[in-house]
C-alpha positions in Angstrom: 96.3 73.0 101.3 94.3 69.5 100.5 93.3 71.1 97.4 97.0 72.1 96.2 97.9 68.4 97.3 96.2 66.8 95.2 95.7 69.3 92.5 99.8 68.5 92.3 99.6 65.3 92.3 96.7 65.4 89.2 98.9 68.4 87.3 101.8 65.8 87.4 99.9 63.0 86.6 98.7 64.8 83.4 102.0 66.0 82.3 103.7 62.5 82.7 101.0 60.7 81.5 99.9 59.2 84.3 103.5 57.2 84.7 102.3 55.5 88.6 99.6 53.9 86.6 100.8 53.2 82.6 104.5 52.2 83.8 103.7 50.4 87.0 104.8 47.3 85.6 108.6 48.9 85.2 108.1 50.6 88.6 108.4 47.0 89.5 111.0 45.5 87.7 113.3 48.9 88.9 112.5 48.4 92.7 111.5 45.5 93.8 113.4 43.1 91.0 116.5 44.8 91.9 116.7 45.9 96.1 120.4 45.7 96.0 121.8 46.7 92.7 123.6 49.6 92.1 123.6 51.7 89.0 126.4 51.6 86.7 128.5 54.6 87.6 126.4 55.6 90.3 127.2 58.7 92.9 125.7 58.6 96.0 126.0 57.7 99.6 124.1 54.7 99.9 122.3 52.0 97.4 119.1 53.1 95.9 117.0 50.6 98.3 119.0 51.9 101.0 117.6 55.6 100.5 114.4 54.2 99.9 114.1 52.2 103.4 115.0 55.8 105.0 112.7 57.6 103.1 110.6 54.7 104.0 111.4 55.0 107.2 110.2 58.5 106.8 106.6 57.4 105.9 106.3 54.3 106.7 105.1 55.1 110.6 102.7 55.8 113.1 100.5 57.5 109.8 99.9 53.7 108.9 99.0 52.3 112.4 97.6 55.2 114.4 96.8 57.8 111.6 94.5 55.9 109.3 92.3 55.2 112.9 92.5 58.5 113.5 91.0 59.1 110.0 87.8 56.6 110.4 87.3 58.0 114.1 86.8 61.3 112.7 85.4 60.7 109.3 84.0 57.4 108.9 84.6 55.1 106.3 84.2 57.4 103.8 88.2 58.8 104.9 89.4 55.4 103.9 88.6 56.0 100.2 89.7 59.4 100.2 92.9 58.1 101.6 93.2 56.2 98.6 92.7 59.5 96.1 95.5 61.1 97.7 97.9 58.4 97.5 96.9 57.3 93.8 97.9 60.5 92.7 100.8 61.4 95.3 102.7 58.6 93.8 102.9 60.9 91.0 104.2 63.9 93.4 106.4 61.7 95.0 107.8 60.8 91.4 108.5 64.4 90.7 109.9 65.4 93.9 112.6 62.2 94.1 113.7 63.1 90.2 114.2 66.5 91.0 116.0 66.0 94.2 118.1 63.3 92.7 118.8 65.8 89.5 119.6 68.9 91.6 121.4 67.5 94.2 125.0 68.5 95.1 127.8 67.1 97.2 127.9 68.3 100.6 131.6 69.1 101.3 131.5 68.2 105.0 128.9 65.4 104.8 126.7 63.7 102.7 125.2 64.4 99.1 122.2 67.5 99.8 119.3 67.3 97.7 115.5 68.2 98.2 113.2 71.2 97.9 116.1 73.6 98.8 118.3 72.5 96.3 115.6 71.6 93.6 114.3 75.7 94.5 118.1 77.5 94.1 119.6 75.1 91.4 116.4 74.9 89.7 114.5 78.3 89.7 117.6 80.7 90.4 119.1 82.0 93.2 116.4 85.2 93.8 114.4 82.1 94.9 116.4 81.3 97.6 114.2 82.8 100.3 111.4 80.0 99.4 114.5 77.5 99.8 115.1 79.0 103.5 111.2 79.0 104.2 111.3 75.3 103.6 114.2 74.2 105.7 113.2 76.7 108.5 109.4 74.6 108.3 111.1 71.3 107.4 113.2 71.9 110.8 110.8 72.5 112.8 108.0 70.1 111.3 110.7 67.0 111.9 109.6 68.0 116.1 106.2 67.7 115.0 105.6 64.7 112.2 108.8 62.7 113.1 109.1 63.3 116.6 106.6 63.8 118.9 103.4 62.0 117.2 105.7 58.9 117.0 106.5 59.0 120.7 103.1 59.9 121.6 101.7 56.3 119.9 104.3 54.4 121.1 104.3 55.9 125.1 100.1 54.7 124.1 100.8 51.6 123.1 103.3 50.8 125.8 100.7 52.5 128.9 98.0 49.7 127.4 99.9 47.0 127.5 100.8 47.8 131.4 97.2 48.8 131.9 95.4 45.8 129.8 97.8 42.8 130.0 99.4 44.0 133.6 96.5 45.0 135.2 98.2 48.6 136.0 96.0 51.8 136.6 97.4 54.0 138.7 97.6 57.3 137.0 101.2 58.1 139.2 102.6 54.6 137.2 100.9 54.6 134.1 103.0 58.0 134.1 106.4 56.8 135.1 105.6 54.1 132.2 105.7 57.0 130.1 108.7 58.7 131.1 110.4 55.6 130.7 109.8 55.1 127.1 110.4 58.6 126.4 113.8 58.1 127.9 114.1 55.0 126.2 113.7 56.4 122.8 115.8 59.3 123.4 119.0 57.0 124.0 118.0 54.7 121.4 117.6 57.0 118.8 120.6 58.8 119.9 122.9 56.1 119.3 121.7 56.0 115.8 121.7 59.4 114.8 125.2 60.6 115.8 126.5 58.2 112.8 124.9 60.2 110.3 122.9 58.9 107.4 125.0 55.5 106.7 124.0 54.2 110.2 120.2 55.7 109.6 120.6 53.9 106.3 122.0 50.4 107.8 119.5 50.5 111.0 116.3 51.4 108.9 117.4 48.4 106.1 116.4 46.0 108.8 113.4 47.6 110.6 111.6 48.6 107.9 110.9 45.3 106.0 111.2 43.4 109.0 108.3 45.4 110.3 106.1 45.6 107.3 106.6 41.9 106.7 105.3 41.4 110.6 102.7 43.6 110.4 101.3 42.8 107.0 101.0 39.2 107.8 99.1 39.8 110.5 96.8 42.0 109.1 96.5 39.6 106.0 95.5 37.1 108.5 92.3 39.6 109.8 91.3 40.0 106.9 91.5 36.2 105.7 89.3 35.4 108.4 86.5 38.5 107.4 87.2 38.0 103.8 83.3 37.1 103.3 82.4 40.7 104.7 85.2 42.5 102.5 82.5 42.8 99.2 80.5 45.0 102.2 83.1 46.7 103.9 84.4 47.7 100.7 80.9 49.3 99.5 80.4 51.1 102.7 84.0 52.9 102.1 83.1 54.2 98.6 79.5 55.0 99.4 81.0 56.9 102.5 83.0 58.7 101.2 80.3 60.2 99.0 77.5 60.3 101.7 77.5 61.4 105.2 77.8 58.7 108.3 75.2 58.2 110.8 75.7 58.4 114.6 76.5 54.4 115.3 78.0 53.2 119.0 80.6 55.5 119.9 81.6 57.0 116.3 79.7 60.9 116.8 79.2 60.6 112.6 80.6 62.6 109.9 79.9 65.0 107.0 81.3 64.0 103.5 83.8 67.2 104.1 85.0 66.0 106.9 85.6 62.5 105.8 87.8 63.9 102.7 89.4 66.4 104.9 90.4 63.4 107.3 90.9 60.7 104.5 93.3 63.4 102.5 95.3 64.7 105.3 96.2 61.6 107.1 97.3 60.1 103.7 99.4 63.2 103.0 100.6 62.2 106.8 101.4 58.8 105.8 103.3 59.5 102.1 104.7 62.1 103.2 104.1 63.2 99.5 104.0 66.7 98.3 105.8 67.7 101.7 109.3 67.6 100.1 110.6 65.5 102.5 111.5 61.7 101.5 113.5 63.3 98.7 116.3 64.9 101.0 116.7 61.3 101.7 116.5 59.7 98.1 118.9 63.0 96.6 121.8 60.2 98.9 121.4 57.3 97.2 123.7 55.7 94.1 122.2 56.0 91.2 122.4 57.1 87.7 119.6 58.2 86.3 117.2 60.5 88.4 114.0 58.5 87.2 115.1 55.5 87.8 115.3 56.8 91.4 112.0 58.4 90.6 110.5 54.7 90.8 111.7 54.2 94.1 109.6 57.2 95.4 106.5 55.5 93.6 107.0 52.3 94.9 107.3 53.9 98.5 103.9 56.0 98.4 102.0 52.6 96.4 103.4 50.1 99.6 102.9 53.2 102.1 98.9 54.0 101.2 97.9 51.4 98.6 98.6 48.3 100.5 99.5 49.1 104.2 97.1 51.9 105.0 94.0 49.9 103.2 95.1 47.2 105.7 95.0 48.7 108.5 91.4 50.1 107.2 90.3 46.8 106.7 91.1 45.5 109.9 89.3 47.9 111.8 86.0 48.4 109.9 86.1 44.4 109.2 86.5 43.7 113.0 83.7 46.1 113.9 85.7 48.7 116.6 85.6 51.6 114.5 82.2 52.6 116.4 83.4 52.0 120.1 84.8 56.0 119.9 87.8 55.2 120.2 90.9 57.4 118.5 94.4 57.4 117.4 96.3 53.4 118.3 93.9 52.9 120.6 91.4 52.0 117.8 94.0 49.9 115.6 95.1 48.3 118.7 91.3 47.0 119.9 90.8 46.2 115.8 94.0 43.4 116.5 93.0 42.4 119.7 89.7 40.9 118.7 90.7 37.8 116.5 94.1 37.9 118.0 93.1 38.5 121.7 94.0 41.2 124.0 97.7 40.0 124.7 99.0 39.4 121.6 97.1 41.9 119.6 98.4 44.7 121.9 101.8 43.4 121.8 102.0 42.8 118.1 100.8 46.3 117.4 103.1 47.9 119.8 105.9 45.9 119.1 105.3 47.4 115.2 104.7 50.8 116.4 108.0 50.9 118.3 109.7 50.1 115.6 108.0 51.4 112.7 108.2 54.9 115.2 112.1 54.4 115.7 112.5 54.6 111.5 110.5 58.0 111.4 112.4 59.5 114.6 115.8 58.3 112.3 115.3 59.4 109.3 113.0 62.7 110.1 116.0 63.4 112.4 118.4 63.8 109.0 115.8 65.5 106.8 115.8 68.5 110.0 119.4 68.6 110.1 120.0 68.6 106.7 117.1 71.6 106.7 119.7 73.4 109.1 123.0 72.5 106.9 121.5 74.5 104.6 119.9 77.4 106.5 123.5 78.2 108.7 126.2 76.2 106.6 126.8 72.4 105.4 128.6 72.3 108.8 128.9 68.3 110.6 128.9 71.2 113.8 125.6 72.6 112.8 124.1 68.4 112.3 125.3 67.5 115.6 123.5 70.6 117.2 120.6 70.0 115.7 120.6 66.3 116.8 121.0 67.7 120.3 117.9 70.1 120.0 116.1 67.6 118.2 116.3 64.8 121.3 114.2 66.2 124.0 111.5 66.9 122.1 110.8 63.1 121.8 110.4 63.4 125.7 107.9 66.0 125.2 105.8 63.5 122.5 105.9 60.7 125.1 104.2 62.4 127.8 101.9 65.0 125.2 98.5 65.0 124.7 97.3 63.3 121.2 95.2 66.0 119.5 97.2 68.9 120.4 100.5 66.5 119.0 98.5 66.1 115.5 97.2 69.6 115.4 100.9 70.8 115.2 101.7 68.5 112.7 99.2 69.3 110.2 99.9 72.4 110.2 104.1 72.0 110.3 103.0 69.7 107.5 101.4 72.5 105.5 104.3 74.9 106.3 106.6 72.8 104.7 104.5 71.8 101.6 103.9 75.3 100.3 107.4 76.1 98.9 107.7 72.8 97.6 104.3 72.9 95.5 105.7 76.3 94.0 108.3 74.3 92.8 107.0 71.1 91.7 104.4 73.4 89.7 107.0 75.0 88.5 109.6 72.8 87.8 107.5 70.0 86.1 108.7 70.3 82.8 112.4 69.3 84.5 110.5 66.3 85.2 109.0 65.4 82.1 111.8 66.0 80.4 114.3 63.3 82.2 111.4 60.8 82.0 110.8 60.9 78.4 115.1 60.8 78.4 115.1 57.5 80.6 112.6 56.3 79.1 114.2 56.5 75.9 117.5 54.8 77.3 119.1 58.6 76.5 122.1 59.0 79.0 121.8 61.5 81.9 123.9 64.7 82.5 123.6 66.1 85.8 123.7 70.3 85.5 126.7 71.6 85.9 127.1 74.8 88.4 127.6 77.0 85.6 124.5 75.9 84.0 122.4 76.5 86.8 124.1 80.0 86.6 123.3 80.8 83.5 119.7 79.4 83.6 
């Protein structure tokens, strides 16, 4: 599956000519010079930034706080740079999969605008495809328990439990327990609220978090880093040497083989971007726009913040501060990396107080990509969302009180599930791509396919 990954994401790169990299620069001026502008005569539910800070939401998570630890702790350094590989060329994927979801996308007569692998598959390869398009939804449904559920609770329940054990001084098992059940619950009510309004509340609530939170955590990580920034030159060396050689034994860390390392490094950047899974563009098929590629950017621009800049942060912090040989794992490890410039208080607080958060987006927005997965599967029914919702809830109990590697286990593999029908596609349905590019690009105006179109093709 790490080989299809990023075999995708190079395939797509080739065939757009490596757009994340030669048009980076209008990447820029489409996102970030223009958060709240709408296209001119733009359909959609919500603006383009909007979709983005769900989709965002989406990826943006525990994969950039507790994931990229769990990377070094298993594969050293080394994961760090191979991290890097898969996002370089997932912005690519991510590209691919927004355009088409954007292009393929159709109004939902009792709710929002549907788009995503399962529209991208029946629109866009025919109808006998359909059973790939079910396959998806029925792995995207369940893979939502798994990626945007239960490893989000599981790292925030951590995160809380520390702070009650390190800054309280609590460590009675029977409490430290309760602690747990209490965020669960907490969660559960929390994100309940939220989800019930459907994806213009997700949209709204996830607006705020998600910059808010990046802006907090990035500073702070900025400011670890500031204060290592003569051992940078070596930390940096160490990652790509790493990632090429195995790592020694050292402290706690057990050491790694280079496979295991890329394994690590690839998977829990496929974790954090979210790209190749066919998931962020169920939410970015919503959003007003008028050109598919222009969306397309957006999706770019996600994946380049996601893995470029906040996942080589988090990296940083934790081989710069030393902690990534104490053996420790998961938030644990990001947690300690904080705690030493910032002390054990603030560094603890700050990290959870990001992971509650940053966790609260995924639960949102993963919540509409499984429902929407449903809509599809038994009907776009608003009866069959709100059923889904009240599946979906307890299972964020479940994360809270879980065990860690047994929670990421599942979600690899709901992660791979997922991705295989949407490869098929993107490999498939790459021309699509190229195609509207080389129209935007061009300033040609866009025509959306018509039903009978789709027929006929």
């Amino acid at each position: 599956m790490l080989v299809l990954l990023v075999g995708a994401g190079v395939y797509i790169s080739v065939r757009t000519k490596f757009l994340q990299f030669t048009r980076f620069r209008l990447m820029c001026a489409e996102t970030m010079a223009k958060i709240f502008r709408r296209g001119s005569g733009a359909e959609g539910d919500v603006t383009p930034f909007q979709a983005m800070s769900v989709a965002m939401g989406g990826t943006v998570g525990v994969g950039n706080i507790a994931g990229v630890a769990t990377a070094i702790a298993a594969g050293g350094p080394g994961a760090v740079f191979w991290m890097l590989v898969s996002g370089l060329v997932g912005m690519a994927t991510k590209f691919a999969e927004v355009v088409l979801g954007v292009h393929y996308r159709k109004r939902d007569a009792d709710g929002p605008m549907m788009g995503g692998p399962m529209m991208y598959i029946t629109r866009g390869l025919g109808r006998r495809w359909k059973p790939l398009a079910v396959l998806f939804c029925i792995f995207g449904a369940l893979a939502g328990v798994g990626i945007g559920n239960m490893t989000q609770c599981q790292a925030v329940a951590a995160g809380v439990v520390r702070i009650f054990r390190d800054t309280g001084g609590v460590t009675d098992a029977d409490t430290l327990l309760h602690v747990r059940w209490w965020t669960g619950g907490i969660l559960v009510l929390t994100v309940a609220l939220v989800t019930l309004g459907g994806i213009k509340r997700i949209a709204h609530v996830a607006m705020f978090c998600v910059p808010f939170m990046c802006t907090l955590y990035m500073v702070a990580a900025f400011v670890v880093i500031a204060m290592y920034i003569t051992e940078v030159p070596r930390v940096l060396w160490t990652i790509v040497e790493k990632a090429f050689t195995p790592t020694a034994a050292v402290g706690g860390f057990a050491g790694s083989m280079v496979m295991m390392a890329i394994r690590q490094g690839i998977a829990r950047g496929v974790f954090s971007n979210e790209a190749g899974l066919g998931s962020a563009p169920i939410a970015h098929a919503t959003a007003q726009t008028d050109h598919p590629a222009r969306q397309g950017l957006w999706g770019v621009f996600e994946v380049f913040f996601d893995t470029i800049v906040m996942c080589t942060a988090t990296a940083l912090v934790i081989l710069l501060t030393g902690v990534w040989t104490t053996g420790q794992d998961g938030a644990d490890l990001t947690i300690s990396a904080f705690c030493v410039p910032f002390g054990g208080a603030f560094g603890t607080a700050m990290v959870t107080f990001c992971m509650i958060l940053t966790a609260y987006d995924t639960i949102l927005a993963w919540c509409f990509y499984g429902e929407t997965c449903c809509a599809f599967i038994f009907g776009h029914s608003h009866v069959v969302r709100i059923i889904y919702r009240v599946v979906w809830l307890p299972f964020i109990m479940f994360g809270a009180l879980g065990q860690l590697k047994t929670i990421w286990d599942v979600s690899d593999t709901l992660n791979a599930l997922m991705a295989i029908p949407n490869l098929i596609a993107l490999f498939a349905l790459t021309g699509v791509v190229v195609t509207l590019t080389r129209g935007f690009l061009k300033g040609e105006p866009y025509e959306p396919p018509t039903d009978a179109g789709v027929e006929a093709g």
